[in-house]
C-alpha positions as a printed NumPy array, in Angstrom:
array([[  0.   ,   0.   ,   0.   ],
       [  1.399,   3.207,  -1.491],
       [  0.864,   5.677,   1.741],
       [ -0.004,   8.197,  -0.844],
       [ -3.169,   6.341,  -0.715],
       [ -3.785,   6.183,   2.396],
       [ -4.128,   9.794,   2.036],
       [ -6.193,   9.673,  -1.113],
       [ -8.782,   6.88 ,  -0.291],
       [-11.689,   6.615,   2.044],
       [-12.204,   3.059,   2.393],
       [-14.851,   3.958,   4.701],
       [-16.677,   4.871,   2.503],
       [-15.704,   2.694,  -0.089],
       [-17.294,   0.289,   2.183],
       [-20.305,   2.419,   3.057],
       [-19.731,   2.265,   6.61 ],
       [-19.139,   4.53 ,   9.636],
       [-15.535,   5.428,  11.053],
       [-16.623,   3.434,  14.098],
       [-18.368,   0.5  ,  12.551],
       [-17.419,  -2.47 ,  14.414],
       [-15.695,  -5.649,  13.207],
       [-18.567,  -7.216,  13.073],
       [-20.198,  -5.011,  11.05 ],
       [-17.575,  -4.352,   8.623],
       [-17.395,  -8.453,   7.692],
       [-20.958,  -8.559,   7.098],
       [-20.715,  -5.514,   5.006],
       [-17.559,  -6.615,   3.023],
       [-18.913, -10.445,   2.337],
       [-22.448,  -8.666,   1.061],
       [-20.361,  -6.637,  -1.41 ],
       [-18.01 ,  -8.475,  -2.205],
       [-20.798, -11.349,  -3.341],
       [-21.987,  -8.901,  -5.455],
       [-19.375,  -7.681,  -7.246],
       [-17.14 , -10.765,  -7.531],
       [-15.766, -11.35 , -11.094],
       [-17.635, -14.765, -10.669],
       [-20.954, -13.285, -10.674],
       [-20.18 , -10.313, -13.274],
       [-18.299, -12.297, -15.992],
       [-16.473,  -9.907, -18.336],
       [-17.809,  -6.586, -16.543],
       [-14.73 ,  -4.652, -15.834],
       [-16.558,  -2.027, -13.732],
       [-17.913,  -4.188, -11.654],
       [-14.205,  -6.058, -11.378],
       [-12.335,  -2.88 , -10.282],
       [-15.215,  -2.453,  -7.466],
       [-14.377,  -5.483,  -6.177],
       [-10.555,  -5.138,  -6.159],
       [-11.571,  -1.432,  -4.305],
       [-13.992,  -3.194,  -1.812],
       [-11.683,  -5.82 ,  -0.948],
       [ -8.545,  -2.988,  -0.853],
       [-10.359,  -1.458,   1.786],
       [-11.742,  -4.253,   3.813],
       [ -7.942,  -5.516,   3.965],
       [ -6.385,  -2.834,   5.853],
       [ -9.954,  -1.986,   8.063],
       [-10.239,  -5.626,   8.957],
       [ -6.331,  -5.919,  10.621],
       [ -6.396,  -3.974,  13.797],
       [ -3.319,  -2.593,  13.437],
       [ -3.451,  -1.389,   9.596],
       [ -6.757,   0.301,  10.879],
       [ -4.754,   2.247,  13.313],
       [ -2.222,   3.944,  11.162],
       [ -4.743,   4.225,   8.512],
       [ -7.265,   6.662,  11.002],
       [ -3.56 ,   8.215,  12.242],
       [ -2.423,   8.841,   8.459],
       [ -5.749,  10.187,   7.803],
       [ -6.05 ,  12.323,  10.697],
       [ -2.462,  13.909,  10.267],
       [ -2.814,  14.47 ,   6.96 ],
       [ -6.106,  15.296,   5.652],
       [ -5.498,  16.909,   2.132],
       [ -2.046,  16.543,   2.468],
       [ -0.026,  15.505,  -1.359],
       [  2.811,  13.76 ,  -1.821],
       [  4.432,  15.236,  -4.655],
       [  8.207,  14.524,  -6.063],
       [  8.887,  18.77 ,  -5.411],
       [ 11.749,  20.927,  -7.35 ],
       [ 13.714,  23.858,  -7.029],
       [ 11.925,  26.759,  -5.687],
       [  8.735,  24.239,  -4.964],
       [  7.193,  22.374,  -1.761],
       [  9.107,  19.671,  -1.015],
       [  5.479,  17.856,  -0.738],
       [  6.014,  14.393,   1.304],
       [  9.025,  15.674,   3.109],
       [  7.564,  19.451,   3.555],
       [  4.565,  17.476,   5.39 ],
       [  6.537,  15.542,   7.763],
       [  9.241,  18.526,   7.656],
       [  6.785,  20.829,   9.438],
       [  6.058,  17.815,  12.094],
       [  9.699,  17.469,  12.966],
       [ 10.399,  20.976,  13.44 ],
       [ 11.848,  21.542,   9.909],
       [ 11.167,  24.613,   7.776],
       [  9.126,  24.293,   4.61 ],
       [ 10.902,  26.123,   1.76 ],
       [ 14.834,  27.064,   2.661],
       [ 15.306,  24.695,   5.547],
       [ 17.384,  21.847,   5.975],
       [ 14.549,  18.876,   5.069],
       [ 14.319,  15.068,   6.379],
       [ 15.46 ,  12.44 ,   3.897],
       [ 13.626,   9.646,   2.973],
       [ 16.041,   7.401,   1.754],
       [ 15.367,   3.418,   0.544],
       [ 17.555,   2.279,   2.545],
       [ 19.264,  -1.459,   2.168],
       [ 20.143,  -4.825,   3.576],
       [ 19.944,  -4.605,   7.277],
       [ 19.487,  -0.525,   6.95 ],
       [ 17.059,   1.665,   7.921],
       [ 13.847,   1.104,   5.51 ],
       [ 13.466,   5.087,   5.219],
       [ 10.285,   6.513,   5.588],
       [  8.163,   3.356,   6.405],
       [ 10.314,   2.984,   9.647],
       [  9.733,   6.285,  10.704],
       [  6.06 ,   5.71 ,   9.675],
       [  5.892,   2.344,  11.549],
       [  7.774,   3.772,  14.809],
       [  5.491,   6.689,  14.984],
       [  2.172,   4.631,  14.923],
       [  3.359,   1.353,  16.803],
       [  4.448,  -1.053,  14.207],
       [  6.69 ,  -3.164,  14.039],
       [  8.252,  -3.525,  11.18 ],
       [  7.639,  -2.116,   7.957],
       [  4.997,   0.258,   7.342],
       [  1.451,  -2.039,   7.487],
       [  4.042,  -4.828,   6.501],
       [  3.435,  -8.429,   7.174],
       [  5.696, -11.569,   6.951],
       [  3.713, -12.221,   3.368],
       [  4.785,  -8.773,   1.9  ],
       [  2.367,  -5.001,   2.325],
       [ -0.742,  -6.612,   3.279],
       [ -4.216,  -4.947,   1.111],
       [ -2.037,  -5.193,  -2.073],
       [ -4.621,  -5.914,  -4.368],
       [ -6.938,  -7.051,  -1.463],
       [ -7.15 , -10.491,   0.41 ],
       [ -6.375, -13.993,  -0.582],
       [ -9.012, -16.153,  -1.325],
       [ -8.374, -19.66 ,   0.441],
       [ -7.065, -22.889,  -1.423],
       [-10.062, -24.976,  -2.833],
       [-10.374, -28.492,  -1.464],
       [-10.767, -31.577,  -3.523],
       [-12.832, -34.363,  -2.384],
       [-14.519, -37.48 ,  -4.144],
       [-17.93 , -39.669,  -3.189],
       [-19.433, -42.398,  -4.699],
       [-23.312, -43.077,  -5.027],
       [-25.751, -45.563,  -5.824],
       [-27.916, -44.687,  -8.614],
       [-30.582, -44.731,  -6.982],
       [-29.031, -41.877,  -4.299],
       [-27.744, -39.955,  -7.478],
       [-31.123, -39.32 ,  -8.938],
       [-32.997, -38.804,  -6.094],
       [-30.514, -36.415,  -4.252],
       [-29.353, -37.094,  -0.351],
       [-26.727, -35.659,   2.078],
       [-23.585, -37.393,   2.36 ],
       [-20.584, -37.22 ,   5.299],
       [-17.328, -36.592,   3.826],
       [-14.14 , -36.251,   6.031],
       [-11.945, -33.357,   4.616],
       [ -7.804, -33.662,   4.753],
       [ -7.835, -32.18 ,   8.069],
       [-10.091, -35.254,   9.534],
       [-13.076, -33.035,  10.18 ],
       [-16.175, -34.617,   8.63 ],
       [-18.54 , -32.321,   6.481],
       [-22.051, -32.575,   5.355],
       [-22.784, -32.341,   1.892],
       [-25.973, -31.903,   0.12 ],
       [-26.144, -33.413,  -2.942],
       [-28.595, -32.206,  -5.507],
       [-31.459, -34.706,  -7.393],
       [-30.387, -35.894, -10.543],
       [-26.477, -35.439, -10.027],
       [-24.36 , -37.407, -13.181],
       [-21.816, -39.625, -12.802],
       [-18.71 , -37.66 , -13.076],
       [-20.233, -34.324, -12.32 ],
       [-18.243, -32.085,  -9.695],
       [-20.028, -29.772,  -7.175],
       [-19.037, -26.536,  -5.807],
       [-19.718, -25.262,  -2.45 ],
       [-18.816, -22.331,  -1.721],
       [-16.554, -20.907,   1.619],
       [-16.097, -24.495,   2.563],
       [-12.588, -24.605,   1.828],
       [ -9.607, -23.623,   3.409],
       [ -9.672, -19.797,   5.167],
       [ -8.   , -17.501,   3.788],
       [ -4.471, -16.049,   5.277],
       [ -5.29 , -12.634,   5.304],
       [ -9.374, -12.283,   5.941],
       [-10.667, -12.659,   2.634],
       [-13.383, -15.378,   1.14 ],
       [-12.473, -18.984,   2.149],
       [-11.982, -21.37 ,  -0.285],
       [-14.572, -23.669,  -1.801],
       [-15.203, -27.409,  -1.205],
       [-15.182, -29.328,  -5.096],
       [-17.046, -32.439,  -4.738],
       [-16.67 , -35.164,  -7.736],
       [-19.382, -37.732,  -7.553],
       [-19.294, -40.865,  -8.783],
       [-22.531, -43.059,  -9.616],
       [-22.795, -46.774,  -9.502],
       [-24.288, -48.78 , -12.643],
       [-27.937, -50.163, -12.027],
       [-28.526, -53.618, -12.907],
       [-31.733, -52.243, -14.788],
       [-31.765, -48.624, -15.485],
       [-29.653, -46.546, -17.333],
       [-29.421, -42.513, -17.44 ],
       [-29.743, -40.8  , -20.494],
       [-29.908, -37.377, -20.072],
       [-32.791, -36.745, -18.362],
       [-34.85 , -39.786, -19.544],
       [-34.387, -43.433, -17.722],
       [-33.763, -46.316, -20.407],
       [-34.233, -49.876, -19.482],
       [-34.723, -52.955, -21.958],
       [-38.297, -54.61 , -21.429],
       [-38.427, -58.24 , -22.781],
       [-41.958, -59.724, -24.849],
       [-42.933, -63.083, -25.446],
       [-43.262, -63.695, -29.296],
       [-47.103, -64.036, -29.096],
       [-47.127, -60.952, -26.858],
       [-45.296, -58.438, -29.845],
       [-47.303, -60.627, -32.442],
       [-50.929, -60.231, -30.926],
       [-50.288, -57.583, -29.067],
       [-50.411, -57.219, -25.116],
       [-50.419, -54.991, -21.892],
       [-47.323, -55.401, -19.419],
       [-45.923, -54.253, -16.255],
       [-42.624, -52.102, -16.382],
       [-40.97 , -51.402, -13.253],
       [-40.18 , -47.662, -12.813],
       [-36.964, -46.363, -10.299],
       [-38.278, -46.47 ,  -6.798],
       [-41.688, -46.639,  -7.597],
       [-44.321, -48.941,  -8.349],
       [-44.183, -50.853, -11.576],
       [-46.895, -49.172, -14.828],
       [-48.716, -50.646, -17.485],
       [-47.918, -50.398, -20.868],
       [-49.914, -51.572, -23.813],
       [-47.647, -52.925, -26.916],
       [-49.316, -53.097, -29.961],
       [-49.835, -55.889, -32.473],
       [-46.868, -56.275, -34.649],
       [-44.226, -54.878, -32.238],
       [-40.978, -55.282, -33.575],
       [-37.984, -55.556, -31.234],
       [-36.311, -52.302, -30.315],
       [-39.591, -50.167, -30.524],
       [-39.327, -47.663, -27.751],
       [-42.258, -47.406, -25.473],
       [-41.981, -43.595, -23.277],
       [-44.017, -43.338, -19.701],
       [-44.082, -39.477, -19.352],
       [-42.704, -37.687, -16.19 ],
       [-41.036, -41.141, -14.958],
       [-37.324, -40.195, -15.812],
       [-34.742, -37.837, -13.846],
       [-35.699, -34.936, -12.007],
       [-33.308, -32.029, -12.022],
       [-33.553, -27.884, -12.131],
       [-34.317, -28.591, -15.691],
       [-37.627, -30.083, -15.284],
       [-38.077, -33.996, -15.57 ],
       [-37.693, -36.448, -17.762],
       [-39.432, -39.751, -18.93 ],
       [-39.049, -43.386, -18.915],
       [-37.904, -45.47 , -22.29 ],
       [-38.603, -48.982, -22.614],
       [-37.069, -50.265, -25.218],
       [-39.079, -53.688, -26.771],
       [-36.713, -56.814, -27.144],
       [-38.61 , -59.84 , -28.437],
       [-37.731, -62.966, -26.277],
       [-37.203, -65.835, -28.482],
       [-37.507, -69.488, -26.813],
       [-34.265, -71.433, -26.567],
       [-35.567, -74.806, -26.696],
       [-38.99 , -76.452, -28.141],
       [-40.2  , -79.511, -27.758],
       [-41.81 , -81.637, -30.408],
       [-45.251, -80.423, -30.386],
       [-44.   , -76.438, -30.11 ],
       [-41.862, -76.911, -33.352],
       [-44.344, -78.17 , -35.66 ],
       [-47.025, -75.497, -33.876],
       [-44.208, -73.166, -35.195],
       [-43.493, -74.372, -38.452],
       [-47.332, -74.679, -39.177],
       [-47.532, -70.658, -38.382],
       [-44.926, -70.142, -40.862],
       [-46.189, -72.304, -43.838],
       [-49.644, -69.65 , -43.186],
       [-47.494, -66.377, -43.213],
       [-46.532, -64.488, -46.27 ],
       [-43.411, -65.962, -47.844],
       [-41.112, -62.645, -47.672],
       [-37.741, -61.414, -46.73 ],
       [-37.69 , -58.912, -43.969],
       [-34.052, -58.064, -44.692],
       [-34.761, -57.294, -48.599],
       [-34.934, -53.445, -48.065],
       [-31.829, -53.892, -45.631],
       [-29.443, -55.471, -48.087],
       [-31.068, -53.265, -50.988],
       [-29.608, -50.176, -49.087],
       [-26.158, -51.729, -48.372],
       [-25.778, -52.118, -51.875],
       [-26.898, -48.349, -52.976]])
C-alpha cells in the first residue's frame, strides 16, 4: 500500500460504513459486497471487477487492527495533504509534510530524507512511519509482503470425491465426507447429479491467510451402474423383454419404474424388437424439469422347443406371407 493512498482513499466509505463501525459489522458488510461484485458473478464486466478489487482494498487494511490504526492516524495527520516529487523553488510535498512535524522549515530549511535504505538498513520513511504509529516492522508490513495489495487472498479450494448408488444420485441425499484435516462435512447433494459431475460449495474450503473469502469445497461424484436402469440425459432407459405371441398379438405389461411402483404399458400388435415405449414424467428430475421413462421392446425368443412347439411353429410359418424382412436392408447396403 502506497501511503499516498492512504491519504487519497476513504475506504470507509468505499465500504459504506461509519468510522466506528465495528468488526462485526464491517465483515458482514464486506462479504455482502463483495458477493456482489465478484468477477464470478459479473463475468467480463470490468466495472464491476475494479469495485471489487476497491472493496476488498479497503476491507484488507480496516479488517487488521493494526493497519486500521495507522490508517485513522495517516488520515487524521494528513487530511489533504499531497505527496508530490517537489523541485527547485517548490514544496518539497512528502518531506515538507513531515518537515513541518519534525520541526523543519518548509521552503529554505534543511529537510528530512527519505532514503530506501538497504540490507539490514534503515527502511526510510516506512520505519519512521511504523515507529510513529506502533508497528513493528515495515509500514502495514506483514511476513507475506504489504498486506491490502490488491486485497485479500481467497483460500485454497479443497478436492474431495464420493461415490453413489444410482438410486441416491437421482434422487438427491446428504452425504458425510471427512476433509484432509479429519473433520467430517455434510454435503448436500442435488437430485439428478451425473456420474462424473463435480459440485461446488462455496466458503467451505480452506480460510483464507489474510481475511478474505475462504476457499470452496469441489465435490466429484461418482454413480454406480444399475442392474436395470440406465441414465440418459434426463430420460431413464431400461430394456423390457416380450414373449413372441405378446409383440405378435399384441399385449399390456408391467414395467418397473426407479423407486416406484411398476406401470402398465400396452404394446401393440406387430411390435418389432427395439420399438421404444416412453411413460411421461417417470425419468430424472433435475432444475431442468423432468424427464421420462424409455422402454425399449426386445422380443424374447424361446431357446428350446419340444416336439409339439416346433411343428405349432413351423405350421404358423407355412400360413405367413413368404417374404424377406431383410430385402430393403441389403437393398440399401448395396446403394
Amino acid at each position: 500500500m502506497a501511503s499516498q493512498d492512504w491519504f487519497d482513499k476513504d475506504f470507509y466509505k468505499v465500504l459504506g460504513v461509519s468510522k466506528d463501525a465495528s468488526d462485526a459489522e464491517l465483515k458482514k458488510t464486506y462479504r455482502k459486497l463483495a458477493r456482489q461484485y465478484h468477477p464470478d458473478s459479473n463475468p467480463g464486466d470490468a466495472a464491476a471487477e475494479n469495485r471489487f478489487k476497491e472493496i476488498s482494498e479497503a476491507y484488507s487494511v480496516l479488517s487488521d487492527k493494526e493497519q486500521r490504526q495507522e490508517y485513522d492516524q495517516v488520515r487524521a495527520m494528513g487530511s489533504g495533504a499531497r505527496f508530490t516529487a517537489g523541485g527547485p523553488g517548490q514544496g518539497g510535498g512528502f518531506e515538507d509534510v513531515f518537515g513541518g512535524m519534525f520541526g523543519q522549515q518548509g521552503g529554505g530549511g534543511q529537510r528530512v530524507r527519505f532514503g530506501q535504505g538497504g540490507a539490514g538498513g534503515a527502511s526510510g520513511f516506512e520505519d519512521i512511519l511504523g515507529g510513529m504509529f506502533g508497528g513493528g516492522g515495515g509500514f502495514g508490513q506483514s511476513s507475506g509482503g504489504y498486506r491490502g495489495f490488491g486485497g485479500p487472498t481467497k483460500g485454497r479450494d479443497v478436492s474431495a470425491t464420493t461415490t453413489l448408488d444410482f438410486t441416491t444420485a437421482i434422487a438427491g441425499d446428504t452425504v458425510k465426507l471427512s476433509q484432509g484435516n479429519g473433520r467430517p462435512v455434510n454435503v448436500r447433494i442435488p437430485a439428478g447429479v451425473a456420474d462424473g459431475q463435480k459440485i461446488r460449495l462455496r466458503g467451505r474450503g480452506e480460510p483464507s491467510p489474510d481475511g478474505g473469502e475462504a476457499g470452496d469445497l469441489v465435490v466429484t461424484v461418482t454413480v454406480r451402474k444399475h442392474p436395470v436402469f440406465e441414465r440418459d440425459g434426463q430420460n431413464l432407459r431400461l430394456d423390457v423383454p416380450v414373449t413372441f405371441v405378446e409383440a405378435a398379438l399384441g399385449a399390456t405389461i408391467q414395467v418397473p419404474t426407479l423407486g416406484g411402483d411398476p406401470v402398465k404399458l400396452k404394446v401393440a400388435p406387430g411390435t418389432p424388437s427395439g420399438r421404444v415405449l416412453r411413460v411421461k414424467g417417470r425419468g430424472v428430475t433435475t432444475k431442468n424439469g423432468t424427464g421420462d421413462l424409455l422402454a425399449t421392446v426386445q422380443v424374447a425368443v424361446p431357446s428350446h422347443l419340444s416336439d409339439k412347439q416346433r411343428e405349432a411353429v413351423e405350421a404358423l410359418a407355412e400360413t405367413l406371407p413368404d417374404e424377406d424382412p431383410r430385402e430393403d436392408l441389403l437393398a440399401k447396403a448395396r446403394s
